[in-house]
DSSP file (Angstrom, degrees, kcal/mol; ACC not computed):
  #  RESIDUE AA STRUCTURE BP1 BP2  ACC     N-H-->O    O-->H-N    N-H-->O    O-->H-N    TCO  KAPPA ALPHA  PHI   PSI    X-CA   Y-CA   Z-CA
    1    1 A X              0   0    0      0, 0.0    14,-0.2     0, 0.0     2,-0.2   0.000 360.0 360.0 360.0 129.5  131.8  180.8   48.4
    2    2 A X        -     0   0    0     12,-3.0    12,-0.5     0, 0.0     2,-0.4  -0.558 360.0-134.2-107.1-173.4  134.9  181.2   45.8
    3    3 A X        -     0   0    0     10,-0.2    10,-0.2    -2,-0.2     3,-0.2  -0.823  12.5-167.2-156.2 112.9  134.4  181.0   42.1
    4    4 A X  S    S-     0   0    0      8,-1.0     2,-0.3    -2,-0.4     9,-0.1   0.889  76.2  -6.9 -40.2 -76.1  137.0  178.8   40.3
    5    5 A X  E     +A   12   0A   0      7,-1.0     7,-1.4    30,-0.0     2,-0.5  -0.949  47.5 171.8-147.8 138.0  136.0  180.0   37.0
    6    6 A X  E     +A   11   0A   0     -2,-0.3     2,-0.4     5,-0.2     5,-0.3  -0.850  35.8 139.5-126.3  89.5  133.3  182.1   35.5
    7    7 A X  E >  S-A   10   0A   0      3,-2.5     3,-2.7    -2,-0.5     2,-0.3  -0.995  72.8 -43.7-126.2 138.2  134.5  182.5   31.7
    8    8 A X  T 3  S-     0   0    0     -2,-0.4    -3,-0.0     1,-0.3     3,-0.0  -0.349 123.0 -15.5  65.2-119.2  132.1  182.4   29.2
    9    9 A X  T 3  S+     0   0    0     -2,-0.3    19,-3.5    17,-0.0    20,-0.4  -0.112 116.1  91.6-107.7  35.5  129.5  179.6   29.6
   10   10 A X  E <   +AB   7  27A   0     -3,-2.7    -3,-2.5    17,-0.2     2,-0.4  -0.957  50.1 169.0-134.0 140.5  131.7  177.7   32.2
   11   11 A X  E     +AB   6  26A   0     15,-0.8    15,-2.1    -2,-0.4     2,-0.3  -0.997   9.4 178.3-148.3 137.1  131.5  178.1   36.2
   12   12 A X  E     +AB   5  25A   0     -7,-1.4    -7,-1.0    -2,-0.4    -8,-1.0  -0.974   5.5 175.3-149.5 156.4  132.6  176.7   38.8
   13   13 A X  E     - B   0  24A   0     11,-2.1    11,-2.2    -2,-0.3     2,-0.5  -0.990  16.0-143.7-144.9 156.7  132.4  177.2   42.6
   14   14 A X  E     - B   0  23A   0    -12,-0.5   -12,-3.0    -2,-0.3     2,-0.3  -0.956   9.8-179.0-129.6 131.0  133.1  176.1   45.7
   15   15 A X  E     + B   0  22A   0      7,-2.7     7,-2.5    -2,-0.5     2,-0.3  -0.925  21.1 145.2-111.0 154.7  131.5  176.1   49.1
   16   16 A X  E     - B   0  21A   0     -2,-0.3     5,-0.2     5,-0.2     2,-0.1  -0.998  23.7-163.5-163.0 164.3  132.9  174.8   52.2
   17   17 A X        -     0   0    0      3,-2.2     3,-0.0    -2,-0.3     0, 0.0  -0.125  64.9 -45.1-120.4-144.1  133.2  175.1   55.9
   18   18 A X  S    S+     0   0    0      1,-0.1     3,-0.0    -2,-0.1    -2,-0.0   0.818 132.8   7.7 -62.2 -38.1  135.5  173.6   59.0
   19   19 A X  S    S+     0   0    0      1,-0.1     2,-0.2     0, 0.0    -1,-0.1   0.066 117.0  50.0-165.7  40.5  135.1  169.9   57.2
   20   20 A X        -     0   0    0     49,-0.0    -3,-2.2    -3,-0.0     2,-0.3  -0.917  52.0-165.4-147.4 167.1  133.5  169.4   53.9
   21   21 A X  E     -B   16   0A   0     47,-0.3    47,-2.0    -2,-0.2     2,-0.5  -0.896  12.8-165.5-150.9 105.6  134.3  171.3   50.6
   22   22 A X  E     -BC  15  67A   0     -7,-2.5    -7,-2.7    -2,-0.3     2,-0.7  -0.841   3.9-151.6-105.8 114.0  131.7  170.9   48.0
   23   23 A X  E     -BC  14  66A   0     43,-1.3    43,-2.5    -2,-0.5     2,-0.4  -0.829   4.9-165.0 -88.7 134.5  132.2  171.9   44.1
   24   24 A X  E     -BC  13  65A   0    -11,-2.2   -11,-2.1    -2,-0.7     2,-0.3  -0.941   9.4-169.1-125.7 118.6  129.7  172.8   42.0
   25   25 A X  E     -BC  12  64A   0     39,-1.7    39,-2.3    -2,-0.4     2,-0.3  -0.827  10.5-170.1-138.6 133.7  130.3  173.0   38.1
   26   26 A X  E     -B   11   0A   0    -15,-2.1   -15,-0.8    -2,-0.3     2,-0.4  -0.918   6.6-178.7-119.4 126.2  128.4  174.3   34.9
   27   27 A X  E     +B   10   0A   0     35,-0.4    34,-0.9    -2,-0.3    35,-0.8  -0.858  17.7 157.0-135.2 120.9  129.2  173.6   31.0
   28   28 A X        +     0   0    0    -19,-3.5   -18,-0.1    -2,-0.4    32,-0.1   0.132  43.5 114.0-112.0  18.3  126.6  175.7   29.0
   29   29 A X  S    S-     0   0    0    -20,-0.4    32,-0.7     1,-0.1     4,-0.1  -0.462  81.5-117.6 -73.3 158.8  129.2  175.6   25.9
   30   30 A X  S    S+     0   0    0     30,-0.1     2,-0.2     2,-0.1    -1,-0.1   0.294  91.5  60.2 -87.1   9.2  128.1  173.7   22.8
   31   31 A X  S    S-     0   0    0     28,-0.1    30,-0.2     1,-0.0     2,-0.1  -0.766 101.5 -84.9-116.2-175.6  131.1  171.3   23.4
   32   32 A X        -     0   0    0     -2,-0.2     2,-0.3    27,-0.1    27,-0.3  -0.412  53.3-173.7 -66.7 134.2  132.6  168.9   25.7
   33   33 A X  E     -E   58   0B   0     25,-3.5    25,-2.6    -4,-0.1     2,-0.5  -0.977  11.3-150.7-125.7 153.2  135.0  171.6   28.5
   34   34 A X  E     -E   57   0B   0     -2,-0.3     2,-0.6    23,-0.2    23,-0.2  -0.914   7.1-148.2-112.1 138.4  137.2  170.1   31.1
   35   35 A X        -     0   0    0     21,-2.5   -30,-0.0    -2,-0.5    -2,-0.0  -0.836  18.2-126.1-121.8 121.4  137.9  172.1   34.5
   36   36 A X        -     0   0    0     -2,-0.6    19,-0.2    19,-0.2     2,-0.1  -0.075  28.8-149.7 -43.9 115.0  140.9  171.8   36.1
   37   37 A X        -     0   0    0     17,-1.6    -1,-0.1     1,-0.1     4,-0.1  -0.533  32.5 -78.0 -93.3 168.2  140.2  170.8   39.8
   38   38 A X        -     0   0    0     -2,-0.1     3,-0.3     1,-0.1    -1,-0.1  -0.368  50.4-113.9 -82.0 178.9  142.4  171.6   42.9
   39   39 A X  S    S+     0   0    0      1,-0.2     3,-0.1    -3,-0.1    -1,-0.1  -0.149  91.8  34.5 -87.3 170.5  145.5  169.6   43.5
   40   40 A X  S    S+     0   0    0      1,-0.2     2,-0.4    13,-0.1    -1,-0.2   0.760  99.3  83.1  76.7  30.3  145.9  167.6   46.1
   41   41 A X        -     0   0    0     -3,-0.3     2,-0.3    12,-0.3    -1,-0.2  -0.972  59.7-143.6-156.6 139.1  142.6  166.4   46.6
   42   42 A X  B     -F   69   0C   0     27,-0.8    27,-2.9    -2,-0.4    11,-0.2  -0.993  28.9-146.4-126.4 152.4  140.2  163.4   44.9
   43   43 A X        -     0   0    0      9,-0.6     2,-0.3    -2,-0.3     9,-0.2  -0.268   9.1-137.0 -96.7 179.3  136.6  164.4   44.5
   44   44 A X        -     0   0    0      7,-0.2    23,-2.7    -2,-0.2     2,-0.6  -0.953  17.6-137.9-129.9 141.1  133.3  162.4   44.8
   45   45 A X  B  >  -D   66   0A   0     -2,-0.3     4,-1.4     1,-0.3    21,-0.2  -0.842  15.9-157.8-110.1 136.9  130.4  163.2   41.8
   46   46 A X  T  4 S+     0   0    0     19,-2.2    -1,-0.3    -2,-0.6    20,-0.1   0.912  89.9  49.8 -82.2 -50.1  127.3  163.2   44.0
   47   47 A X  T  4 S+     0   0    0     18,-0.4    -1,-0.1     1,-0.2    19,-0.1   0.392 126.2  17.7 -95.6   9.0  125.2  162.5   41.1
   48   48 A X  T  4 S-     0   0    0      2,-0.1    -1,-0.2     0, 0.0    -2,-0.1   0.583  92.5-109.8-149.2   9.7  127.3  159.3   39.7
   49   49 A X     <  +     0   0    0     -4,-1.4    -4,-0.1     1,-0.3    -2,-0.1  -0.207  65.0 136.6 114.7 -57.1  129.7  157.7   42.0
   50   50 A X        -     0   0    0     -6,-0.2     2,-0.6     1,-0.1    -1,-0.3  -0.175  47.9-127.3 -98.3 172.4  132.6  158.5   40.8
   51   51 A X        -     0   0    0     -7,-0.1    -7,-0.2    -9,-0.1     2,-0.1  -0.551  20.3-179.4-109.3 115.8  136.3  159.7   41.7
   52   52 A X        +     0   0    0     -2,-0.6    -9,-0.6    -9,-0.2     4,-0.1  -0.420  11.5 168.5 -91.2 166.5  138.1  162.6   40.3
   53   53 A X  S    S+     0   0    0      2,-0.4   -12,-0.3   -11,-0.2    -1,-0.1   0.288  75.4   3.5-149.2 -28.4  141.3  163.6   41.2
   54   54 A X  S    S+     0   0    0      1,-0.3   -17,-1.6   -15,-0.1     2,-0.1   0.887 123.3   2.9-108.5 -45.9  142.9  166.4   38.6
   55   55 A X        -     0   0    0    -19,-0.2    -2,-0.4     2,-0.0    -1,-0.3  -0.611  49.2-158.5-140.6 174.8  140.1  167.2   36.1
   56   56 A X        -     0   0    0     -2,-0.1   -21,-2.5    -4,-0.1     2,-0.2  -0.490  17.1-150.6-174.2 114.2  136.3  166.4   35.2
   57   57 A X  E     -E   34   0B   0    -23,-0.2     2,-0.3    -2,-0.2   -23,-0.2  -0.621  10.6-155.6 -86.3 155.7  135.0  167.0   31.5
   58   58 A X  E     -E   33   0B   0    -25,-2.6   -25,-3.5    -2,-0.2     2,-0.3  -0.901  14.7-122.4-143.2 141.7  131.4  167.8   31.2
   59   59 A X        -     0   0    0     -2,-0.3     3,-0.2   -27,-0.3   -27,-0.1  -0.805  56.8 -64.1-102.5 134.8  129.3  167.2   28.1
   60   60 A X  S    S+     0   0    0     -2,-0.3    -1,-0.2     1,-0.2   -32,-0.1   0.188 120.2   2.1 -20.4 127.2  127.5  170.2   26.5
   61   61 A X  S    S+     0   0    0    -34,-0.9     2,-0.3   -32,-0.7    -1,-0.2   0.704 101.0 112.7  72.9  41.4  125.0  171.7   28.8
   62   62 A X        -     0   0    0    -35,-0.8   -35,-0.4    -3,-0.2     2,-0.4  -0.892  46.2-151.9-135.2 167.0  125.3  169.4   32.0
   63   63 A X        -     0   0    0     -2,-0.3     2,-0.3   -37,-0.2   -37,-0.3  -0.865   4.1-162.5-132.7 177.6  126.6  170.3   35.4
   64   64 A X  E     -C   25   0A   0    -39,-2.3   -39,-1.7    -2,-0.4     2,-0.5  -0.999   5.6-150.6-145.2 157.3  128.1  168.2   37.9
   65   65 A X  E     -C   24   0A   0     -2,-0.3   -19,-2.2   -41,-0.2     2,-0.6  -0.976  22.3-166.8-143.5 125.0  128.6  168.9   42.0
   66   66 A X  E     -CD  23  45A   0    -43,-2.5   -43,-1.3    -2,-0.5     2,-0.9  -0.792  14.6-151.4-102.5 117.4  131.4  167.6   43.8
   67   67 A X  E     -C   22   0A   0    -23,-2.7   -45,-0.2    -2,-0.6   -22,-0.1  -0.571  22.3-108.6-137.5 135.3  132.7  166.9   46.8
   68   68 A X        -     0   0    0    -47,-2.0     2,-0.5    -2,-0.9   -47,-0.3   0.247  19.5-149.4 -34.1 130.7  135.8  166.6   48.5
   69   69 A X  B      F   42   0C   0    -27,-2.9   -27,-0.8     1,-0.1    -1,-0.1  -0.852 360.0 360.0-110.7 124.7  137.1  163.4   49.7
   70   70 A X              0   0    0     -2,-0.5    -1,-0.1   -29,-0.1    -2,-0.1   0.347 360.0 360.0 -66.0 360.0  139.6  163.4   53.3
């Protein structure tokens, strides 16, 4: 496990093995925060379907888990 960012009320982390790489993401701030994902990569949102590739803002007090796409 690495940890992306822990500042404040924002986390992220990542676990992964030989051939998946799953992020996992926090915003307990009372606004919207964006986290910068790594480059070179598009993501998958487990919980809606959709494809990130740079960034992914999160609305006050939601989390999101993510997971790398080959």
């Amino acid at each position: 496990m690495e940890f992306l960012i822990a500042e404040k009320n924002k986390l992220m982390y990542r676990r992964y093995n030989n051939k998946d790489e799953i992020l996992v993401g926090f915003n307990l701030e009372e606004n919207p925060e964006t986290f910068e994902l790594p480059a070179g990569f598009d993501y998958l949102d487990l919980f809606n379907n959709k494809t990130y590739n740079n960034a992914v803002t999160l609305k006050p007090a939601t989390g999101v888990i993510l997971k790398r796409l080959d």
